[in-house]
Each structure stands twice: as structure tokens, then as C-alpha cells.
N, C-alpha and C positions, 0 to 999 in steps of 0.2 A: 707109706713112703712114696708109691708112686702119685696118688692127688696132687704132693704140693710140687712134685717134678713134673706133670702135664700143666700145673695151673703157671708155673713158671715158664713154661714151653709157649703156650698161648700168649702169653704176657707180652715175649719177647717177638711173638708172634703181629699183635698188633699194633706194636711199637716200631717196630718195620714198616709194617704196610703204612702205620700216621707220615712216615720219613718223606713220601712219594711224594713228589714234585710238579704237578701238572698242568701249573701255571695260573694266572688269574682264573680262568674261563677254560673249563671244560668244554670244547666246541665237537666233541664225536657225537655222533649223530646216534641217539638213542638206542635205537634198533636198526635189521635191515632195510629198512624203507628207502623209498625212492629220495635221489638228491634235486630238491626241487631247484635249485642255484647251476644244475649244472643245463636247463633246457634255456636257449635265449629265445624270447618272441623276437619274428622279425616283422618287417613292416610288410603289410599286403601289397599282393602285385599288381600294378596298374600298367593299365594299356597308354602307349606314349601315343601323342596326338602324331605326329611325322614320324615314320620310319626311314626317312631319308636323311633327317637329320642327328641318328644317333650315333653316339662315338664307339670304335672299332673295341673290341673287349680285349683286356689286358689281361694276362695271367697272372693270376696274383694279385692282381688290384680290386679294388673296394666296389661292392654291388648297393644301385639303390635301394633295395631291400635289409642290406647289413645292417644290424644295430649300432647304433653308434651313442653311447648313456651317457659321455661327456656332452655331446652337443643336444642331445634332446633332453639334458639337465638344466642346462643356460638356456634353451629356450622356452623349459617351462617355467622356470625363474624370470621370466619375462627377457632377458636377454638377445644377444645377436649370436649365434651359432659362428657366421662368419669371420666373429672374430678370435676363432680359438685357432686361430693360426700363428706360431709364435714374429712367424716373418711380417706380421700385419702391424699398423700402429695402430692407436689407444684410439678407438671411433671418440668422436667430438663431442656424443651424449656422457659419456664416461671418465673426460678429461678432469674434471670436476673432481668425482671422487676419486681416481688414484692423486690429483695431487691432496687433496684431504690425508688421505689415508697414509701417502707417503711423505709427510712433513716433517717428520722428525727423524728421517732414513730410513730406510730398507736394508739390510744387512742380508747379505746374498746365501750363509747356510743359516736361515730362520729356521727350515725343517730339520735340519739337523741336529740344529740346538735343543729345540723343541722335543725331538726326539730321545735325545741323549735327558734332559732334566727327567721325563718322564719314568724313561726307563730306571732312573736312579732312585726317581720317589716310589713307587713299584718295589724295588728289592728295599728299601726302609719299612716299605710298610709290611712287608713279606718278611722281615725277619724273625720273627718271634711265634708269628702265628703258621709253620707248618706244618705242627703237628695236631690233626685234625682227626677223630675217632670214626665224621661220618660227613658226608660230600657236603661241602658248602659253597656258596656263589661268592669267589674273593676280590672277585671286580666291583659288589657291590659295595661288600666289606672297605676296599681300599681306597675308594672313590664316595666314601659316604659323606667327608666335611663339604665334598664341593660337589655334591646334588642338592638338586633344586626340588621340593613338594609342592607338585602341579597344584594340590588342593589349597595349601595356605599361599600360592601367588594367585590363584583364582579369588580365594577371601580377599586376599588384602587389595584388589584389582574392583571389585565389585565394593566393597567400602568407603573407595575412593568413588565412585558411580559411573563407571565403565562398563557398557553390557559385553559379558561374558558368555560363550556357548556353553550347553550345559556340558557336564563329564559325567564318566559313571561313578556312583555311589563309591565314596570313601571304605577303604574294609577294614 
């Protein structure tokens, strides 16, 4: 009598734990190990040619060594750093493509919309599958009609007679 009352103990046991909610993406970090996200490289210090012409330091204000990944984003994208100012207007090289790009309107909560549809298709597609016996990746699960296979657009790219850098081996 007592087996089938442990085996029913454990049952309920890890029908509990499948309940656990943890979201797409497991993002805890394995083990102890160090958080490599939390050190920023900064930029090396250079000696300024005049020290007679440099400006009085601010407290609190921005160092030319500080990182700054917005603007050294845009200008390794080829981009103008100076124009990440919101007070600035649209540099002359780029008037082009925002009106390209905004001809059919701009709708001012795009990210919000965007945000909100996502989160919706997310809990559709999380509905049925939470009960899960051993860790699975549900971001890939959730997101899998609308990924791409680097391998079959590298074929079909190389078919058409476009040279392609090699990848690693298909597994």
C-alpha cells in the first residue's frame, strides 16, 4: 500500500514542478561565473594636443573615454554619430531614405504596437505547451515559422550564382 502512495506523491510531484513558468528564455547564468555584460571597455586615453584649449570638467558630465554603443553603433554602420541628436535635422545624405521609408506615415506608438502584438503571439503560443518534464529552449520553439535556415538561403543564393562565404558545416 505504500508504492502506489509514493508513486502517486511523486506524480503530483512533478506535475507541479512541469506548472513552472519561466518564460521564453531561461537567461540565469549557469553557474557562479563571472558576468562578462556587466565590465564596459572604454576608449584608451589619449594625450590632447593643447591643454590650454580644454573644457573645465563638469560633474556628472560625459568623459571622452566613456562608452557610448549608440553612437559607435551608427558609425560603424557607416553612419554620422552627430546625428543622434534628437534636436538635429535629417543630414541631406539621409533625406532620401527617411522620406522612402516614411511614405506611407509613421504612426508615433509603432513600438508600442509592436510590442503589445508580440507579447500577445507569445502567450498564444505558450498556451498549451507549459507543461514541460525537462528544460526546453521556448523562444526557439515559439519563433520557429518565422526563422530563417542560413544553410537553405546560402543554397538557394549560390544556385542563383552569387558567391557566398563559406559557413560551418550543416549538423
Amino acid at each position: 500500500m505504500r508504492m502506489p502512495r509514493s508513486i502517486i506523491a511523486l506524480t503530483f510531484v512533478v506535475a507541479a514542478a512541469g506548472c513552472s513558468d519561466i518564460g521564453l528564455r531561461n537567461l540565469e547564468p549557469p553557474g557562479p561565473g563571472p558576468d562578462e555584460f556587466s565590465v564596459l571597455p572604454v576608449k584608451p586615453l589619449t594625450q590632447p594636443q593643447d591643454y590650454a584649449f580644454l573644457p573645465a570638467p563638469t560633474p556628472g558630465g560625459a568623459n571622452l573615454t566613456d562608452p557610448n554603443p549608440v553612437a559607435d553603433a551608427v558609425v560603424a554602420l557607416g553612419g554620422n554619430s552627430t546625428a543622434l541628436n534628437p534636436n538635429t535635422a535629417v543630414p541631406s545624405s539621409d533625406a532620401a531614405l527617411v522620406t522612402a521609408s516614411s511614405r506611407y506615415g509613421v504612426p508615433s506608438n509603432t513600438r508600442q504596437v509592436v510590442a503589445q502584438e508580440d507579447a500577445d503571439f507569445r502567450k498564444r503560443q505558450g498556451r498549451w505547451t507549459r507543461l514541460r518534464l525537462f528544460p526546453v529552449d521556448r523562444y526557439a520553439q515559439a519563433y520557429s515559422r518565422q526563422a530563417i535556415d542560413p544553410y537553405q538561403q546560402t543554397e538557394a543564393f549560390r544556385r542563383q550564382g552569387y558567391e557566398t562565404p563559406s559557413s560551418p558545416p550543416d549538423e
